[in-house]
C-alpha positions in Angstrom: 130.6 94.6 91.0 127.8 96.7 91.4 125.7 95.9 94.8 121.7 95.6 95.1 122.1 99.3 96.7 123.8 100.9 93.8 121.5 99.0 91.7 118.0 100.9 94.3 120.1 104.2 93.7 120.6 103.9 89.7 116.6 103.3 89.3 115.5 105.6 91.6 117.7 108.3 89.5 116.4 106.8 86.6 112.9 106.9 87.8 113.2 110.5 89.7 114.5 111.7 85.8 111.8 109.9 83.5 108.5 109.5 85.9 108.7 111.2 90.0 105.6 110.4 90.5 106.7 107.0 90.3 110.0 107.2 92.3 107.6 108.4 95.2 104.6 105.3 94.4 107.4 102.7 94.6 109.0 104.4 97.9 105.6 104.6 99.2 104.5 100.7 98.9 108.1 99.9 100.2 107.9 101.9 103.4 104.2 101.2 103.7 104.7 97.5 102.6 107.1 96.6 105.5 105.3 98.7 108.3 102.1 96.4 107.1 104.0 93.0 107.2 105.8 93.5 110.5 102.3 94.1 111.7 100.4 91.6 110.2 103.0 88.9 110.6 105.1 90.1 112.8 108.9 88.3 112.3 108.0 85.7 109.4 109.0 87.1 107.0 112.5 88.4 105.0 111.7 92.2 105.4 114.5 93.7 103.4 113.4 91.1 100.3 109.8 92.1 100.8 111.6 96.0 101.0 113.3 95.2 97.9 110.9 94.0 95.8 107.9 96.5 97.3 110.8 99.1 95.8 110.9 97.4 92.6 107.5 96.4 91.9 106.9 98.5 88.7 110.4 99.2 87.4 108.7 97.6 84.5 107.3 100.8 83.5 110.4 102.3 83.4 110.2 100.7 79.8 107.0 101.5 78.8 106.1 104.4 76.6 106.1 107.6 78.1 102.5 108.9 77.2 100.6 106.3 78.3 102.0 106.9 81.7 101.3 110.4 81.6 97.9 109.8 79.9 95.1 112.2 80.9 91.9 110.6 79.8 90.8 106.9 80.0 93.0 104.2 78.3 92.0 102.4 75.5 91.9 98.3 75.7 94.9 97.9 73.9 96.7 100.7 76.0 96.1 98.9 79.0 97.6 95.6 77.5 100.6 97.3 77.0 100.1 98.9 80.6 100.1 95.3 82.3 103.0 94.2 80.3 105.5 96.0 83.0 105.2 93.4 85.5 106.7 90.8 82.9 109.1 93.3 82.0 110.1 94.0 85.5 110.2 90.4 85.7 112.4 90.3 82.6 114.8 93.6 83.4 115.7 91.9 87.3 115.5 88.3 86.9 119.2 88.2 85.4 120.2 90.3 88.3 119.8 87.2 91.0 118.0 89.5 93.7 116.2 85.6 95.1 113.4 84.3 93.5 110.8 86.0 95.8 111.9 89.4 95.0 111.7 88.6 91.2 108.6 87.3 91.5 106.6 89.5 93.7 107.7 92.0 90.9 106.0 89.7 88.2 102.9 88.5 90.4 101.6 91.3 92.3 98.4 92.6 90.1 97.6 89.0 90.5 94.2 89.0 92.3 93.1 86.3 95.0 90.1 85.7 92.8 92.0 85.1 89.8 91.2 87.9 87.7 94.2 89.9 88.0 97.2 89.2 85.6 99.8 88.5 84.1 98.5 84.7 84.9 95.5 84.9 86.8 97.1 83.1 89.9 94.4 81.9 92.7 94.5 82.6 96.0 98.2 80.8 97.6 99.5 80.2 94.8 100.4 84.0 94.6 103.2 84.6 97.2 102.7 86.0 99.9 105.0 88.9 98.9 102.9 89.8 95.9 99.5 89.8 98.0 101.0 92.0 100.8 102.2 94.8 98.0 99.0 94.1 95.8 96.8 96.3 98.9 99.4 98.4 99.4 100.3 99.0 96.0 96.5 99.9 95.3 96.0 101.8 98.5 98.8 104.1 97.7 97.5 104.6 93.5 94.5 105.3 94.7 95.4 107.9 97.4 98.2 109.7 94.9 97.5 112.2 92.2 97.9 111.1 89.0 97.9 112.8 85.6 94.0 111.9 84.9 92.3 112.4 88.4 93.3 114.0 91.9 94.1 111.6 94.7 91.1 110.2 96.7 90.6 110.8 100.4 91.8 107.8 102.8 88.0 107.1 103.3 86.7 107.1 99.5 90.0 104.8 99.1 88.7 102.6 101.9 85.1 102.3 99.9 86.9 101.4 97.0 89.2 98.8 97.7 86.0 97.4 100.2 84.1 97.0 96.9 86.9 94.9 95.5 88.2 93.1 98.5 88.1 90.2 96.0 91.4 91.2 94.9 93.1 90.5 97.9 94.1 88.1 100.1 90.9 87.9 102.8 93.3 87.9 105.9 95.9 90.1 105.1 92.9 92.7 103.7 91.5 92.7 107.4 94.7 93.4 108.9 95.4 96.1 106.6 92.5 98.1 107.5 92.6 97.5 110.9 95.7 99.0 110.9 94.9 101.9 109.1 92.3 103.3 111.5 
């Protein structure tokens, strides 16, 4: 039987061979995730699930088509529909896998946005776990500071203006921890 370590391993080759850039994103939000949540809540919370899930959090792209991950210019609407379908396939490829229920669904919930306009659902405020609004920050920190294949990676201050301009997204509290840790 095949352990939730050889099951990391397997993705992260499968990730590493398809899409490095994001092996090293999903890395990122897991080691940045639990350095965050150790701060910000110090020992209330299951680290290695919120580790786990931060790891696992868009394994749903591993299924999506290959070009529009590696798009250059602007997606269309109906690209980014299909672009938001990998948290309900991540959802869909771990669920079976019995990793807990707050690993599977920080995976499905965490472009959910406090305000409500995130998605797959448009969850509100605490009704997203807690899980899913620690990785949404980190999870858009790190996109935004990381080349991608249609713009260079911002600097850690125009990231800071950006996710400022949204803080709508996120969960109020957690946001103000987050940056005062980052300074």
């Amino acid at each position: 039987m095949a352990t939730i370590g050889d099951l990391l391993t397997f993705i992260s080759r499968l990730e590493l061979l398809r899409d490095p850039a994001l092996s090293h994103h999903s890395h990122n939000v897991s080691d940045m995730a639990v350095r965050f949540a150790r701060s910000a809540l110090g020992s209330n919370l299951d680290f290695e699930r919120l580790k786990l899930a931060a790891r696992l959090h868009d394994v749903g792209k591993l299924l999506l088509p290959q070009k529009l991950l590696n798009r250059t210019g602007k997606l269309t609407m109906e690209e980014f529909e299909v672009i938001k379908k990998h948290t309900t396939l991540g959802f869909d490829l771990i669920a079976p896998m019995k990793m807990g229920q707050s690993v599977d669904d920080t995976v499905l919930y965490h472009h959910e946005n406090y305000d409500g306009s995130g998605y797959p659902f448009g969850l509100v405020g605490d009704a997203i776990p807690i899980e899913a609004r620690i990785i949404r920050i980190v999870d858009m920190y790190d996109a935004l500071i990381s080349t991608r294949p249609y713009r260079a990676g911002y600097s850690h201050q125009d990231a800071a203006h950006i996710m400022h301009e949204n803080q709508h997204f996120f969960d109020p509290v957690f946001f103000t921890e987050f940056w005062r840790i980052q300074k």
